[in-house]
N, C-alpha and C positions, 0 to 999 in steps of 0.2 A: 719409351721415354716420353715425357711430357715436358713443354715448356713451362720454365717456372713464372709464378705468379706473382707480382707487388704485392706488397703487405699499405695496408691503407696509409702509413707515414710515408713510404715511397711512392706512393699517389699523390697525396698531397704536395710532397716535396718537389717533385718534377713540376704541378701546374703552378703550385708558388712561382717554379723558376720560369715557366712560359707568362704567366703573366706579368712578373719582371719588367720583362723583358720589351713587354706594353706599358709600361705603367704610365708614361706622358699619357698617350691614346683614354687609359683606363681613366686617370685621372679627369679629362677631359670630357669623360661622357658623365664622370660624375658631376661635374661643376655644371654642366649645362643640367643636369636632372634637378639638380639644386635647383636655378631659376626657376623650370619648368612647374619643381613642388610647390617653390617659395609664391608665386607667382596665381596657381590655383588654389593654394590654403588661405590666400586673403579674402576671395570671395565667400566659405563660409561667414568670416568675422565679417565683413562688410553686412551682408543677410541678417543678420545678428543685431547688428548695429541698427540699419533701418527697423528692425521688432521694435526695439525699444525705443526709438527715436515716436515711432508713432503711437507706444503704449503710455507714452509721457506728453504725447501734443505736441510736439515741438520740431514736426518735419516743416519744412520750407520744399516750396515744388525746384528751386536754383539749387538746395543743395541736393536733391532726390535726381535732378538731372545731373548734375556734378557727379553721384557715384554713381550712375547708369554710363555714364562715357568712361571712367576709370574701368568699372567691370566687364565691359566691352575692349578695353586696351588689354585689361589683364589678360582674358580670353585670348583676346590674339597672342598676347607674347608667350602665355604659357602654352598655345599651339605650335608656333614659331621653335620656341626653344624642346617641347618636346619630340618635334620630328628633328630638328638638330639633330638632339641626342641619340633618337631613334637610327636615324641615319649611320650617325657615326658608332654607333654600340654594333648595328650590322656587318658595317666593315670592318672594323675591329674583329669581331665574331670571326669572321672568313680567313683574317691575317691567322689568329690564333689557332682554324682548325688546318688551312693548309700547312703552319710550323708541326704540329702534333703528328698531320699527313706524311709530309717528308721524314720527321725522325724518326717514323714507323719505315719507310722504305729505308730509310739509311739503316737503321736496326735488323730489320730483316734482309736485305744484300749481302749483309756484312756477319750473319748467322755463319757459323763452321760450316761445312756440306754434311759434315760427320752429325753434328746435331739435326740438321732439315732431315736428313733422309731417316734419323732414330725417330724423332717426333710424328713424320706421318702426313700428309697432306692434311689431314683432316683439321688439326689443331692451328695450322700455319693460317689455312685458309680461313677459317672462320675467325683470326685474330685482325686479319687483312679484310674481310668482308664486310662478316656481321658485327663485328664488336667496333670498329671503324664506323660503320653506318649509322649504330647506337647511338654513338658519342656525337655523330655530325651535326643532330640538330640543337644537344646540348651547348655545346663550345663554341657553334656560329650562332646563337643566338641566348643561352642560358644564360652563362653569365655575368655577360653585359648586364642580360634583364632582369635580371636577382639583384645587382646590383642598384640600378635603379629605383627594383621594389622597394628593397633594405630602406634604398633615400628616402623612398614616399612614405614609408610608415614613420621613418626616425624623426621627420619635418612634420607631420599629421600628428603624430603624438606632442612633440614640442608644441605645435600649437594648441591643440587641444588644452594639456597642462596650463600654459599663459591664459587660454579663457577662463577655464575653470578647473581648478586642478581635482576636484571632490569629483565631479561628472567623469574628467579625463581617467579616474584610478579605475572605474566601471571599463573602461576600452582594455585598460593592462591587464585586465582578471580577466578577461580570454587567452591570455597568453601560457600563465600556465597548465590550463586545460588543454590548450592545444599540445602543449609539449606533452605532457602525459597520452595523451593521445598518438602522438609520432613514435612515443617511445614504446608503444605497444605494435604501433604498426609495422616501424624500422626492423627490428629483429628478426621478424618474421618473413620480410619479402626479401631483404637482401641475401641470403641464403638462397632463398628461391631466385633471385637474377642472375647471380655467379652459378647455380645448377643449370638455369635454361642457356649460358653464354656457351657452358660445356656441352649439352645436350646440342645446341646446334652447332658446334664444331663436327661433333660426333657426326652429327645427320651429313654435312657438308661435305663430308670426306667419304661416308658412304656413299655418295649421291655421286661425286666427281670420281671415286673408284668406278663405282659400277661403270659410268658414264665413257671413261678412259680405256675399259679393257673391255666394254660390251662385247667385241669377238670372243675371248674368254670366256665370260658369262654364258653365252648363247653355245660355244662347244662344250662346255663341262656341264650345261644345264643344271648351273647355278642362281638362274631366274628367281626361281621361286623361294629359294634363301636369302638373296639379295634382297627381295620383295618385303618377305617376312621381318627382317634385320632394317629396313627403311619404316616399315609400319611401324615396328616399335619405338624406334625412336621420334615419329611424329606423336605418337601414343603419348611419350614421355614429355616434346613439349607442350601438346595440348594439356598434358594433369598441372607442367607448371604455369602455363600464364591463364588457368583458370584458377589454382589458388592466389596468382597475384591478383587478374580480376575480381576475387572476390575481396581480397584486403582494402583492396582501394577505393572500391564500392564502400566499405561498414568507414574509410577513412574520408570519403567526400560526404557520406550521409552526416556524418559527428560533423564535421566543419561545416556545414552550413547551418547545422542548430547551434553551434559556439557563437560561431561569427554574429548572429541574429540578438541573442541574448543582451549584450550590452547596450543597441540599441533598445531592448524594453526598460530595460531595467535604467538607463539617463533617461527616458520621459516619466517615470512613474517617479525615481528618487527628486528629479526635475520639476515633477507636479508638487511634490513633499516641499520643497528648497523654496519653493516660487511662495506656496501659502506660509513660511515661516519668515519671509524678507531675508533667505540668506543668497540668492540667486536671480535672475532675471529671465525672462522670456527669451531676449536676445542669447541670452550666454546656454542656456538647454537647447534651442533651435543648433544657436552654429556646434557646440558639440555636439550633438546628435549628429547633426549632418558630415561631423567627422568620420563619426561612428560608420556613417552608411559611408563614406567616401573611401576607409580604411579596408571594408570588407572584400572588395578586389583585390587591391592589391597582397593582402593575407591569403585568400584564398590561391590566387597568383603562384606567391611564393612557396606557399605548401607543393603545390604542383612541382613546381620547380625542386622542391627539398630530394620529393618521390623520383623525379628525373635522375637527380644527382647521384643517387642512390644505385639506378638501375647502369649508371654511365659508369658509374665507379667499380662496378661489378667487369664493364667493357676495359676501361681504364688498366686497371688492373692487369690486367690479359697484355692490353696494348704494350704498355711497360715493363711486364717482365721480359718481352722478346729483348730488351734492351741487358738484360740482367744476365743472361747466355754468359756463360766465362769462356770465353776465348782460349782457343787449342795452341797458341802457342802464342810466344810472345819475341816480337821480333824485337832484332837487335840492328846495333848501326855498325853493319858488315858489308864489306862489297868482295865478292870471289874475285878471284884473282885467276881465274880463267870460265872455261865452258865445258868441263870436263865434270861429266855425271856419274857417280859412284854408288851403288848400294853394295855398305860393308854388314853382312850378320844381321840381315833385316828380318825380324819376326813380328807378326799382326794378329791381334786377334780383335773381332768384333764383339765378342763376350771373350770378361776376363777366364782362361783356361781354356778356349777353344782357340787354338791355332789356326790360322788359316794359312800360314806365310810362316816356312820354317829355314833361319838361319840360310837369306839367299843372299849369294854374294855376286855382283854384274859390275862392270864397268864399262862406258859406253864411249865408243870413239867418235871423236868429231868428224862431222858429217855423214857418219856411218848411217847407212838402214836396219835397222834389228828389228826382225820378224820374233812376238811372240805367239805361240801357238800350243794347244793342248787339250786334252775333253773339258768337256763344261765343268764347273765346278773346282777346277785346277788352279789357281788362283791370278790369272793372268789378268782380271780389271784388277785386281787388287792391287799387283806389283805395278799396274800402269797409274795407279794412284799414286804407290809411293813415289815412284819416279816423277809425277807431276807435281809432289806437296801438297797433296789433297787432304792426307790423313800423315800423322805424323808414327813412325813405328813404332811399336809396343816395346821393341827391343831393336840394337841397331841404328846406323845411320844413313840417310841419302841424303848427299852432299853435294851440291857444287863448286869446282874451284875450291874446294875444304871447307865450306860452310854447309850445315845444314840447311833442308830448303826450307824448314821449318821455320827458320831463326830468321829469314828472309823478309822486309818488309811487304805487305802483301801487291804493289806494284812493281816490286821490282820483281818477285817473284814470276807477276804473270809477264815479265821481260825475257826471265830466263828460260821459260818453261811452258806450257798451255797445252790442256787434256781435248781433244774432241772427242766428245761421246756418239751414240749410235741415237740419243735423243738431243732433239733441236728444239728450237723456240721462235715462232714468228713475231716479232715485235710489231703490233698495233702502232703504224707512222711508213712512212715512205720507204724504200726500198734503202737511198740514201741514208736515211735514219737508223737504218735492224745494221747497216754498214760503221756507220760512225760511231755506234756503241764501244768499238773496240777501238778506233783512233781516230777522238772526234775532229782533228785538224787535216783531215784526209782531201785530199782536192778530189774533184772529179774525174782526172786523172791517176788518181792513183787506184778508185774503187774501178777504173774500167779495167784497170790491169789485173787487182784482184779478182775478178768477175771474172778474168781471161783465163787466168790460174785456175781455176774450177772448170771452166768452160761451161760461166754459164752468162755470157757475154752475151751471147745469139738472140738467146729468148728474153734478156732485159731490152735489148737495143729492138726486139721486138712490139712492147708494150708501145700506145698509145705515149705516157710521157716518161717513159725510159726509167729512169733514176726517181723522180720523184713520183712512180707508180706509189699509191696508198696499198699495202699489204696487210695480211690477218684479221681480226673480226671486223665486220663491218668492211673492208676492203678487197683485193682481190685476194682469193685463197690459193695458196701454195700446193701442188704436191708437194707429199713428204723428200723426195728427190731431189724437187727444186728448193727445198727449205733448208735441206742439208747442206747443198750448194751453197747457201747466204751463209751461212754457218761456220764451212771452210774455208770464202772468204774473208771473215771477220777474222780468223785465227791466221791468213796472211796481212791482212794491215796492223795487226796487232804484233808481228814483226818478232815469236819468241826464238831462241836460237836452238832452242829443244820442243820439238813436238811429239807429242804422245797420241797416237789413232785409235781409239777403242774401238772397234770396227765401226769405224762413222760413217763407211759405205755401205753398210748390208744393208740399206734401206733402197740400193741403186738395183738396180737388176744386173748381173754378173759381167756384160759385154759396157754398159755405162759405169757400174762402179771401176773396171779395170782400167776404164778410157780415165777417169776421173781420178785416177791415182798414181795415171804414168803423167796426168797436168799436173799433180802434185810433187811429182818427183822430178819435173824441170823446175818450178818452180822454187822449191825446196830447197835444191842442190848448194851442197855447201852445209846446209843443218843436217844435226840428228834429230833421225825420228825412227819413233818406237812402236813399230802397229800392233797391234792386238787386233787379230782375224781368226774367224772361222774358214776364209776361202785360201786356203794354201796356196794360191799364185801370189798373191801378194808376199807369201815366205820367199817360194821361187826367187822371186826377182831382187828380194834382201840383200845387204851383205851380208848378215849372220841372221842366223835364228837359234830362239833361245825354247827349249822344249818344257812346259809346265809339265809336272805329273802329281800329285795330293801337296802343292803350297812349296812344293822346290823345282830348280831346273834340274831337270833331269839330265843334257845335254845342250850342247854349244855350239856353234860352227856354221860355215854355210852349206846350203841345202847340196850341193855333189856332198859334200863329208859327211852329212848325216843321211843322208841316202846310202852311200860306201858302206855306212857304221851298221847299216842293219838293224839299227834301235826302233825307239819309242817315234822317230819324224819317219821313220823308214815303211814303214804300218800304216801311218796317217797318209801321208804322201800313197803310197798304193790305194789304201782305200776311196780316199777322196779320185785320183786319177781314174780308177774304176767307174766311180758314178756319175 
């Protein structure tokens, strides 16, 4: 599965609505570009004016100094007003790429897990990286400064026109050459941006697989496939951003001979106009000098068009993460107890492949239930549905008689929270990777949490305790102690049901067991549902519930399924042998 992609009116529509959202801010960089244009378009006229003043006799040296102090005021104010502008179109820039920032994290947190895990690292991450990073210089700075351009062409042209509108029509007749030009160029590379955005998804996920399981890699001596399978894909974006290099090259070679033309062609029709008396010296000089004042910022904006272009390809990508239709849809329900049910629950991750056939559990308050079974037997599965991870294919799990489905998604993680066998160190303090889960937490409350794992020792250890800096850039974790911050966060987060997918096997057998009877003072008074491969953790259960191909097989606690001679009776011997 792929993340779906915006359609170019769902791109536009979204920065419409961010820029909105600015538009005092917007507004205000435009009126200051205004001054700035209005302000340096007077000195060609003024230029203009002295030609002619002295092709007719009739300069005075009081009035030749009178506009040398004006043109020197304008200078300054049109300095003045376009670093204003400049300024404020900056910070503008920033508001508007950190809003796009967050509603890409708020979009992506809020993906189903059931989508992130079909989709792949690869696509996630390169939506969050590269096509994020695309966009950044775009958005904090594009299109303020297009906007801007837009000003200084629409004011350069008006002027122009008021000089001489015969000279001005030579400046407009670049325009449709250049469109014809864009619209040869467009076609052709935006296909090629939206390929290389994919292409380096692709590479990104290869890179961060390999990268993630190199033990893997290095025993299955899958190196050199890994290898091969990364070659190609650099392969594929070096063929795309050399046919984009190449477009853009044949499209900056055509704009600098467009741009040029209209200045020849205002001194030659200019030379024509002047020998017939329908023109002046002064009025060919300052349009011309439009002409040359105009070709930056054209050239400018073409840049900017090619930008938009390659952003919109990023865009795209960014916004569909938003587009995810959501796996269920809560309602406004509160159970009316804590009492966890799966009635007839069946799962499949492809539709016709079962993995979870018609299982029925009900879980006592406070109870411990050990599940356990061979690999493949569907015990994350069912510790999903019991957490409302994934909603069943068929069947309910309900709490209090609501579905956990139908749940909104914080109260959800009220009633209920999965820890898995994988952790995540959060880049910020120690406090910080703490307070994700309940940021109104005092100090006191995460030393207790910290206690409850037992891993109090080694924080009260650190140089500044609590506000230790952890994960990249800071101090590095074992995966042990990382766990540890993990099952913390899932006691200040305080749910009355916890599900363990063996979130100890990371611990070594004498600290995961130490680590799970802290968890079971702690605990006491909730249910919690572990999911292990090390049978002491069943031991010590009140019940254990036995997985065999996607049913329980058996029920009970470990004396009765020992007694029973079944399918725990086998595991329990084996495991006790080794």
């Amino acid at each position: 599965m792929r993340l779906p992609i915006a359609d170019g009116r769902t791109v536009i529509g979204r920065m419409g609505m961010l820029l909105r959202s600015y538009r005092w801010a917007l507004t205000t960089v435009i009126v200051l570009q205004l001054g700035a244009s209005g302000a340096a378009i007077i000195l060609p006229w003024m230029l203009g004016t002295v030609i002619d003043r002295f092709t007719q006799g009739t300069v005075e040296q009081s009035w030749l100094i009178h506009m040398l102090v004006i043109a020197i005021v304008l200078v300054a104010v049109a300095s003045l007003l376009s670093f204003i502008a400049e300024y404020r179109a900056r910070v503008l820039g920033e508001k508007l790429f950190a809003r796009l920032r967050d509603d890409l994290v708020h979009s992506v947190t809020h993906l189903p897990l059931s989508v992130v895990e079909a989709a792949g690292t690869g696509d996630l991450l390169g939506r969050t990286t590269h096509d994020i990073g695309r966009v950044q210089y775009t958005v904090r700075q594009g299109i303020s400064r297009a906007l801007v351009l837009a000003t200084t062409i629409i004011v350069t042209l008006v002027a122009a026109f008021s000089t001489q509108p015969l000279l001005a029509v030579l400046i407009v007749a670049e325009f449709p050459v250049l469109a014809l030009l864009l619209r040869w160029y467009l076609p052709r590379t935006i296909p090629s941006y939206r390929a290389g955005a994919a292409s380096w998804a692709r590479m990104s996920g290869s890179a961060s697989e390999t990268l993630e399981n190199a033990d893997t890699v290095e025993a299955a001596r899958l190196g050199r496939l890994r290898k091969n399978d990364m070659d190609a894909s650099v392969v594929e974006m070096f063929r795309l951003e050399r046919y984009g290099a190449w477009a853009r090259m044949f499209l900056l070679g055509g704009l600098g001979a467009i741009v040029l033309v209209p200045v020849i062609l205002i001194v030659l029709v200019g030379t024509l106009g002047m020998s017939r008396g329908w023109m002046t010296l002064g009025q060919v000089t300052t349009v011309a000098l439009y002409a040359l004042q105009i070709r930056m910022p054209v050239n400018q904006m073409t840049f900017w068009i090619d930008q938009f272009q390659a952003s919109g390809a990023s865009l795209a990508r960014i916004f569909g993460v938003a587009l995810v239709d959501d796996d269920r849809q809560a309602l406004a329900v509160t159970p009316d107890s804590t009492v966890i049910v799966a009635s007839d629950v069946s799962y499949a991750y492809r539709e016709g492949e079962d993995v979870l056939h018609g299982v029925n559990l009900e879980l006592r308050d406070g109870e411990t239930l050990a599940i356990v079974g061979p690999s493949g037997a569907g015990k994350s599965t069912l510790g999903r549905m019991i957490a409302g991870i994934h909603a069943p294919t068929s069947g309910a799990v309900t709490v209090g008689g609501v579905p956990l489905v139908d749940l909104p998604e914080d109260m959800l993680h009220r009633q209920v929270a999965l820890v898995t066998q994988e952790h995540h160190v959060f880049v910020g303090s120690i406090a910080h990777n703490l307070k994700l889960a309940a940021p109104d937490a005092t100090d006191e409350d995460m030393w207790r949490a910290l206690e409850g794992v037992e891993a109090d020792a080694w924080v009260r250890d650190l140089p500044e305790g609590l506000d230790t800096v952890v994960g990249t850039g800071g101090l590095e974790l074992s995966p042990a102690r990382a766990q540890q911050l993990a099952l913390a966060r899932i006691i200040l987060l305080d749910p009355h049901t916890l599900v363990l997918d063996e979130a100890t096997s990371l611990l070594d057998p004498a600290s995961a067991r130490s680590l799970e009877k802290s968890l079971g003072r702690v605990l006491e008074g909730r249910t919690v549902v572990a999911i292990a491969h090390r049978l002491h953790t069943a031991h010590d259960a009140d019940r254990v519930a036995v997985m065999v191909d996607g049913r329980i097989a058996e029920l009970g606690s470990h004396d009765e399924l020992v007694a029973l001679g079944g399918e725990y009776a086998r595991l329990w011997e084996a495991w006790r042998r080794s």
